[in-house]
N, C-alpha and C positions, 0 to 999 in steps of 0.2 A: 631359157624357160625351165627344162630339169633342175639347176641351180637352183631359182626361185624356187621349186615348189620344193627341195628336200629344206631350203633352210625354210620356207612356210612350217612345213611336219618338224622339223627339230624344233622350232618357236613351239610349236602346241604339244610336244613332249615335255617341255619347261614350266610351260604354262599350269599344265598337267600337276607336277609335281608340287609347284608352289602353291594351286590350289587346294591340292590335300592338305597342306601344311595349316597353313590358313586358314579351311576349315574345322578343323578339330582345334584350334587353336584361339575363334573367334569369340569376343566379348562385348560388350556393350559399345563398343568403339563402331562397332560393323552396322549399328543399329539406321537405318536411312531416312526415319521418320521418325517424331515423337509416338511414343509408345503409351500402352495403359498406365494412365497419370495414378495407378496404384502400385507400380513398379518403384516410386520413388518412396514412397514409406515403407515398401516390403525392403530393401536394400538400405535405411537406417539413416537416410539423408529428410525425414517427415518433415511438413513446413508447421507441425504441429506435433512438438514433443512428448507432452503430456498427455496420455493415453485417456480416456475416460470407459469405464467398466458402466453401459448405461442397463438399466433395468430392463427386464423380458417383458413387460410393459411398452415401454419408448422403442425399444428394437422394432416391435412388432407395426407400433403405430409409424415407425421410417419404413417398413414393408407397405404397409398400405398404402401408403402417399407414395411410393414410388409404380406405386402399381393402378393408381388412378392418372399417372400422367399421362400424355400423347405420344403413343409410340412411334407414327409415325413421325412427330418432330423431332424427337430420342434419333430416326433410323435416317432423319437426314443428319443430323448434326455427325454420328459416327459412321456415315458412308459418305463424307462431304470429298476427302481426301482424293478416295478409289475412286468417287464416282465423276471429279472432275478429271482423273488423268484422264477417264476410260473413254470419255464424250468429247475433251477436246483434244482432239489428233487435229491434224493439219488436212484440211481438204484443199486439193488442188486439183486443176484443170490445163496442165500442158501437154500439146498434142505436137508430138514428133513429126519432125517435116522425114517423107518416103527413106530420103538418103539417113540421118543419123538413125533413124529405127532399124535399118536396116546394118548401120554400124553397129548398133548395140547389141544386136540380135548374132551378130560374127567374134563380138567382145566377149559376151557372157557362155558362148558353147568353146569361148578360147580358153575363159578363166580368168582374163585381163581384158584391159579398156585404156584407150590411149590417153593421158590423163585430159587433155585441151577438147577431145570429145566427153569426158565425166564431166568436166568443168558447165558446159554446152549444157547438158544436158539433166545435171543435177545442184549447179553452180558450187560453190565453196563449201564442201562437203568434209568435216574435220577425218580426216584417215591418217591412223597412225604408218608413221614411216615404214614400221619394218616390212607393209605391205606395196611399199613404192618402189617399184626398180628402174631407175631411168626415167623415161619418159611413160611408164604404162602405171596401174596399181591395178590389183587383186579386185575379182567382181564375183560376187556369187547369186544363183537365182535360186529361188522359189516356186517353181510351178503348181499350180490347182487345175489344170487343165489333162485329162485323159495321156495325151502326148504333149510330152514339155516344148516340143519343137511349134506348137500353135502357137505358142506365144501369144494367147486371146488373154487370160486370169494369170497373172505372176508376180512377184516382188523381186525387188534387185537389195544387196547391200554391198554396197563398197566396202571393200577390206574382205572383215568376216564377222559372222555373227556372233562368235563365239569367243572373240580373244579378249573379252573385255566384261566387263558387268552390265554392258547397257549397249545396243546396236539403234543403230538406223535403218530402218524400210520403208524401202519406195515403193511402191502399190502400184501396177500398170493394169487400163481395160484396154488391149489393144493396145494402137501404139500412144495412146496417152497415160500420163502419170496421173493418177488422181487422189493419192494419199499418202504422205510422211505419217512413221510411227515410231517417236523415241521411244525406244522400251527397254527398261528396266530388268532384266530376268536374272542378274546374279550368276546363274549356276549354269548359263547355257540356254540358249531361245532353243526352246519347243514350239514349233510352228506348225499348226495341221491344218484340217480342212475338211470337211464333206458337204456335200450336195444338200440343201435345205426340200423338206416337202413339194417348195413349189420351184423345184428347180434353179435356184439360186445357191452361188457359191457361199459356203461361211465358212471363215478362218475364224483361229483363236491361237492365243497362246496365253504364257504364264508371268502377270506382269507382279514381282518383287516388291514391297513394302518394307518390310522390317526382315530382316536379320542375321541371328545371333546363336551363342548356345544354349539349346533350351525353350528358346522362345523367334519365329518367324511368323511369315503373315505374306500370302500368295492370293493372287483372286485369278479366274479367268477371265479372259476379256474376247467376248463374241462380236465379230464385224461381218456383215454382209455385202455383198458386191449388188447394189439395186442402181438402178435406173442410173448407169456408168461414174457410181458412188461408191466410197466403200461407209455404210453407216454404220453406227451402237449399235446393237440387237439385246445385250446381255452380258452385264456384269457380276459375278457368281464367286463366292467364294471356293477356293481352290483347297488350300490347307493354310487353318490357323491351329498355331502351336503355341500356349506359353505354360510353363511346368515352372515349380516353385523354385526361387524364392521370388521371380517377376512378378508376383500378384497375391492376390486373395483368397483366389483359384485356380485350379489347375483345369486346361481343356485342352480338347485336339478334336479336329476336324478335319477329315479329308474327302473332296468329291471327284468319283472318277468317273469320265465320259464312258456311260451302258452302250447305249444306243444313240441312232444319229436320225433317226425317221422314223416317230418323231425324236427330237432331243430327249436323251434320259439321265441323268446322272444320279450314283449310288453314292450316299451321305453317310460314312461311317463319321461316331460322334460319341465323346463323353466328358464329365465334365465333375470335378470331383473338391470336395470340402476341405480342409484341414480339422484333424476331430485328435482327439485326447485320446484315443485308444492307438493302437502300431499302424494300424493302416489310415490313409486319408478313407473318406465317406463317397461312394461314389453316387453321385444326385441324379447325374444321366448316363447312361451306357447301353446305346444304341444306334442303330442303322435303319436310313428308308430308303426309295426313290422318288426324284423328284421328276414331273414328265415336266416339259418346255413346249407350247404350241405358238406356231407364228400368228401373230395378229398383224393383219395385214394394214388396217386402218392405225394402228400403235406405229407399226413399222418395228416390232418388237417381238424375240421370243419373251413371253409370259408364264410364269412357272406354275402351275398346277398345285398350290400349296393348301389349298380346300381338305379337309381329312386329313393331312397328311401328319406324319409325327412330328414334321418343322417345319416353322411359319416362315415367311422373309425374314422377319425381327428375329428370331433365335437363332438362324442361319448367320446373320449378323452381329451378333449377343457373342461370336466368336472372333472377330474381327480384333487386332491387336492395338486397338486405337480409341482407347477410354472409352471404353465397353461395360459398364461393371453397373450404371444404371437400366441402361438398353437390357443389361441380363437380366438384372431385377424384377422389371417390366416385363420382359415376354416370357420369362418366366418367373411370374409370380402366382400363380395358380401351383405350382411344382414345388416352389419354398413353401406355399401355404400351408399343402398336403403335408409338407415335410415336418413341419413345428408339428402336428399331431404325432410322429410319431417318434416312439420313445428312442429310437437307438439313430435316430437322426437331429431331433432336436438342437442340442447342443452346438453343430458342427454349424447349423443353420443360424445360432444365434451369435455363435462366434464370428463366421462369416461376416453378417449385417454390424458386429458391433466395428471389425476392422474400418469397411465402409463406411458409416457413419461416423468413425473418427478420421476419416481422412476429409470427407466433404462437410464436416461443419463448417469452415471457414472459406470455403471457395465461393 
């Protein structure tokens, strides 16, 4: 057992090392989803060579029409990606007979699990070798419960969550499994948890989209433990990043959990032009709170977005996934103001003309 776990820590001292490497080294290769379909004319591959310089006239009138369409249709089309990982997770309903929950439960305070009991109990579960010794593999748990030893709210992954870009969790209410969650995290699962208003569990962690250097794309993903379920509550973006030459624009978003009763999260945010003088134009550069209240009959936290400095759509307007209308739109009230005035103009007209040369033929 000592054996296994020094060469486990020597593997994640390697892992360690290669991942530094890798990061500062990563490019468009790393990218895990199609990206803002403006990244490919910004980088000189355009499906439309020939530029056109159109008049501050016709700019203005592609503002307006982009700004009478349906935002909400705009905010399904560029949340179709995040919002189907986020809803369809795997619900299941296996309920451990006395004896293997009570093996599992001796497996996971061991570390290891004999594999023909994993088998049993999570069927053909892909884990890489290096976590195989023999006849047992590597188990690691999760608890949301006050003392881990309740064993009432927890997840299991076989292996480890961490050796890889992407893990598997088993969701347990008691001794039943009731939810697989392939997740995506890139850089290491962040997995938390706090107590909802009305006393229900909510996890979350940070599920990976896109990337790269320069440009990534993280949303959080909210799941509650209801009526011996683990459901959606809340899909949020987390940090979107893209900086030039990915686009048209330069933005960055990051929301960190304030408070947990109720939900708070703090939205720092900006978002800036390419303009003719040294510096880019900055359009937005700021920060709000955003609260979350549970709606019981939704089955849903609901974000408080009334007043606020961002709407769902501009909170989405950030997202790394052909976003560059949905920006337009939610905010088109912010370019409008913008064209009036003289030391922004320009950058705003520049902006709109990129854009409309890249979507006249789509």
């Amino acid at each position: 057992m000592s054996n296994f776990i020094a060469m486990k820590n020597f593997l994640y001292f390697v892992m360690f090392l290669a991942g530094s490497h890798c990061c500062s080294a990563q490019n468009e290769d790393s990218i895990s989803v199609p990206v803002n379909k403006s990244t490919v004319t910004a980088t000189g591959d355009s499906p439309n060579p020939v530029k056109i310089n159109y008049t501050d006239l016709q700019l203005v009138s592609f503002l307006d029409s982009i700004g009478k369409l349906s935002t909400s249709e705009l905010m399904a089309k560029v949340g179709a990606t995040s919002d189907s990982i986020f809803r369809n997770r795997q619900q299941l309903h296996k309920a451990l007979s006395k004896v293997d929950f009570n093996k599992l439960k001796k497996a996971i305070n061991a570390g290891i699990i004999d594999i023909k009991l994993a088998k049993r109990i999570f069927g053909d579960a892909d884990v890489d070798s290096v976590f195989k010794n023999n006849n047992t593999l590597a188990i690691e748990m999760f608890s949301f419960d006050k003392n881990k030893n309740d064993f009432n709210e927890f997840a299991v992954c076989l292996g480890s969550a961490d050796w890889a870009w992407s893990c598997v969790l088993y969701f347990f209410k008691s001794d039943t499994m009731i939810a697989r969650h392939d997740i995506y995290h890139h850089y290491g699962l962040e997995l938390k948890h706090f107590r909802d208003i009305d006393g229900r569990t909510l996890i979350y962690y940070k599920e990976n989209f896109v990337s790269g250097s320069g440009i990534w794309w993280f949303n959080y993903n909210f799941y509650k433990y209801y009526d011996n379920k683990l459901i959606p509550v809340l899909n949020e973006l987390e940090n979107g990043n893209c900086q030039y030459p990915w686009g048209y624009r330069s933005w960055w978003l990051q929301s960190v959990v304030q408070n947990t009763k109720p939900l708070i999260l703090k939205i720092v945010y900006n978002i800036q032009l390419p303009d003719t003088g040294a510096n880019n134009l900055h359009l937005v550069n700021d920060s709000t709170f955003v609260r979350y209240i549970w709606d019981e009959k939704a089955t849903s936290l609901i974000g408080n977005y009334d007043n606020n400095k961002l709407s769902k759509a501009q909170i989405m307007s950030f997202y790394v996934n052909d976003s560059e209308i949905l920006f337009i739109n939610a905010y088109y009230q912010t370019l409008k103001a913008a064209l009036n005035n003289r030391s922004k103009r320009n950058a705003v007209l520049t902006y709109l003309n990129e854009v409309k040369n890249y979507y006249k033929k789509l």
